[in-house]
C-alpha positions in Angstrom: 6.2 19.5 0.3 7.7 19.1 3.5 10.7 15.7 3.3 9.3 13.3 6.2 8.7 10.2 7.0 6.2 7.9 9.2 6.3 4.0 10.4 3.8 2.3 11.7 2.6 -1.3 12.5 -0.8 -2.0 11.0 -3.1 -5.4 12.5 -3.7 -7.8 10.2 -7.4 -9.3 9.1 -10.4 -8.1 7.7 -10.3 -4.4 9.1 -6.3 -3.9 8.4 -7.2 -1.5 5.1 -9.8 0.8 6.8 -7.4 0.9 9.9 -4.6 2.0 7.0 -6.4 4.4 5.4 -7.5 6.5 8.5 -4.0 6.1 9.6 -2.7 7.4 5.8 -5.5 10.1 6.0 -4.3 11.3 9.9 -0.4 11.4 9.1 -1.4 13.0 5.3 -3.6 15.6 5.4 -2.5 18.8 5.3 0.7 17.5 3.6 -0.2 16.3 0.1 -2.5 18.1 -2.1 -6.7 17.4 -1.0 -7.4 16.2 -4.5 -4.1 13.2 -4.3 -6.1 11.4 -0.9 -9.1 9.8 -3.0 -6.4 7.8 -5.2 -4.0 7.2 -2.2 -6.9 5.7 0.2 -7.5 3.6 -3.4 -3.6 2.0 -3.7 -3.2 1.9 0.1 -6.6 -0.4 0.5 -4.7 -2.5 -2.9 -1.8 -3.4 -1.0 -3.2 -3.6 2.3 -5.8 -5.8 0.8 -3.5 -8.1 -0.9 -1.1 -8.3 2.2 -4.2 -9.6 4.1 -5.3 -12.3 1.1 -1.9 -13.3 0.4 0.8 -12.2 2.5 0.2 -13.3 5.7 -1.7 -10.9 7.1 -4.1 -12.0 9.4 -5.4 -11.2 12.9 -2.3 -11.2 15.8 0.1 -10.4 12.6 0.3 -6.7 11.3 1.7 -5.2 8.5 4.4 -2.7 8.5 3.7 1.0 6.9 6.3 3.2 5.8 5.4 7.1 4.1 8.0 8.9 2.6 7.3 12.6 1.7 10.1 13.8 -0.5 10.4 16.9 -2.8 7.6 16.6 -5.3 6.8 13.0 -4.6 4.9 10.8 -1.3 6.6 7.3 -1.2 4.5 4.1 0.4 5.8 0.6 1.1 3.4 -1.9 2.6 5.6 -5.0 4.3 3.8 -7.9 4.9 4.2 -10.2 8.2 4.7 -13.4 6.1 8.3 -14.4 5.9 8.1 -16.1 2.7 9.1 -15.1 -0.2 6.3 -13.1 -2.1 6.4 -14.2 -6.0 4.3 -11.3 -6.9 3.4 -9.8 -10.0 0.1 -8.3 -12.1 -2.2 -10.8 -13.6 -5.3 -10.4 -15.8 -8.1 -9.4 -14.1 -10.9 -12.1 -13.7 -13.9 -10.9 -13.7 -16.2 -14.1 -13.6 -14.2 -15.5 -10.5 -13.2 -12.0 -9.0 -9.4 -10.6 -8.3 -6.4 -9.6 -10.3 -7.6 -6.1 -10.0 -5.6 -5.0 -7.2 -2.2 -4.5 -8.6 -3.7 -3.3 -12.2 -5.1 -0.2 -10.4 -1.4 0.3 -8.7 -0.4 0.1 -12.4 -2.5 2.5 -13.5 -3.1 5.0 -10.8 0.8 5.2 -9.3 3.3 6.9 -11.2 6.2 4.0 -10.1 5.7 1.2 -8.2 7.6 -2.1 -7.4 8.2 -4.9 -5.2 10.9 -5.7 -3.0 10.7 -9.3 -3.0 12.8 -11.0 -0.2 11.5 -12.1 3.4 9.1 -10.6 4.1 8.2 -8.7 0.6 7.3 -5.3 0.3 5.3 -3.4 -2.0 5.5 -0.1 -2.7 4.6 3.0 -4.8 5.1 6.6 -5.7 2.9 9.5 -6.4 4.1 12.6 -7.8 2.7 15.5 -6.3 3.1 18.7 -8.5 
């Protein structure tokens, strides 16, 4: 794969992941393998999603995108417009009240991912592409 890299500003609220994922899918295709874009659109709508519910996200505010392609590997970092610190971590799905999915499918789906957790946090993740 070709080394590159894209930024882009993302507005926040309630259409902030399917305004992600199209602009994952247009910057994307045709550099990472067809069969990787199902489980990217998947961790992209995660941490777009959870930057909307918890980090600030909302409509006038936009999150910042970064994607990283590097030898064997596509790097993604949401940022979120909320200058607080982000206190994040994975928590036991609940399924009778809803959430702590989001960042279990990162878990399982990414090969790393992590959190870089000043003002504002970022979360990212890494897919190997073979």
């Amino acid at each position: 794969m070709e080394t590159f890299a894209v930024e882009a500003d993302v507005p926040g609220g309630p259409r902030a992941a399917s305004r992600a994922r199209r602009l994952v899918r247009d910057e994307l295709e045709g550099r990472v393998p067809e069969d990787v874009l199902p489980d990217l659109d998947l961790l992209v709508t995660e941490l777009v999603a959870n930057g909307v519910r918890h980090g600030g996200a909302h409509d006038g505010t936009a999150l910042h995108l970064v994607l990283e392609g590097r030898p064997r590997a596509l790097h993604v970092e949401v940022q979120n417009p909320d200058h607080a610190p982000g206190g994040f971590g994975r928590r036991p799905p609940d399924l009778e009240r809803g959430g702590g999915l989001g960042l279990n499918i990162v878990q399982r789906l990414a090969s790393r991912w992590g959190v870089h957790d000043g003002r504002p946090a970022t979360v990212w993740f890494e897919l190997e592409l073979l």
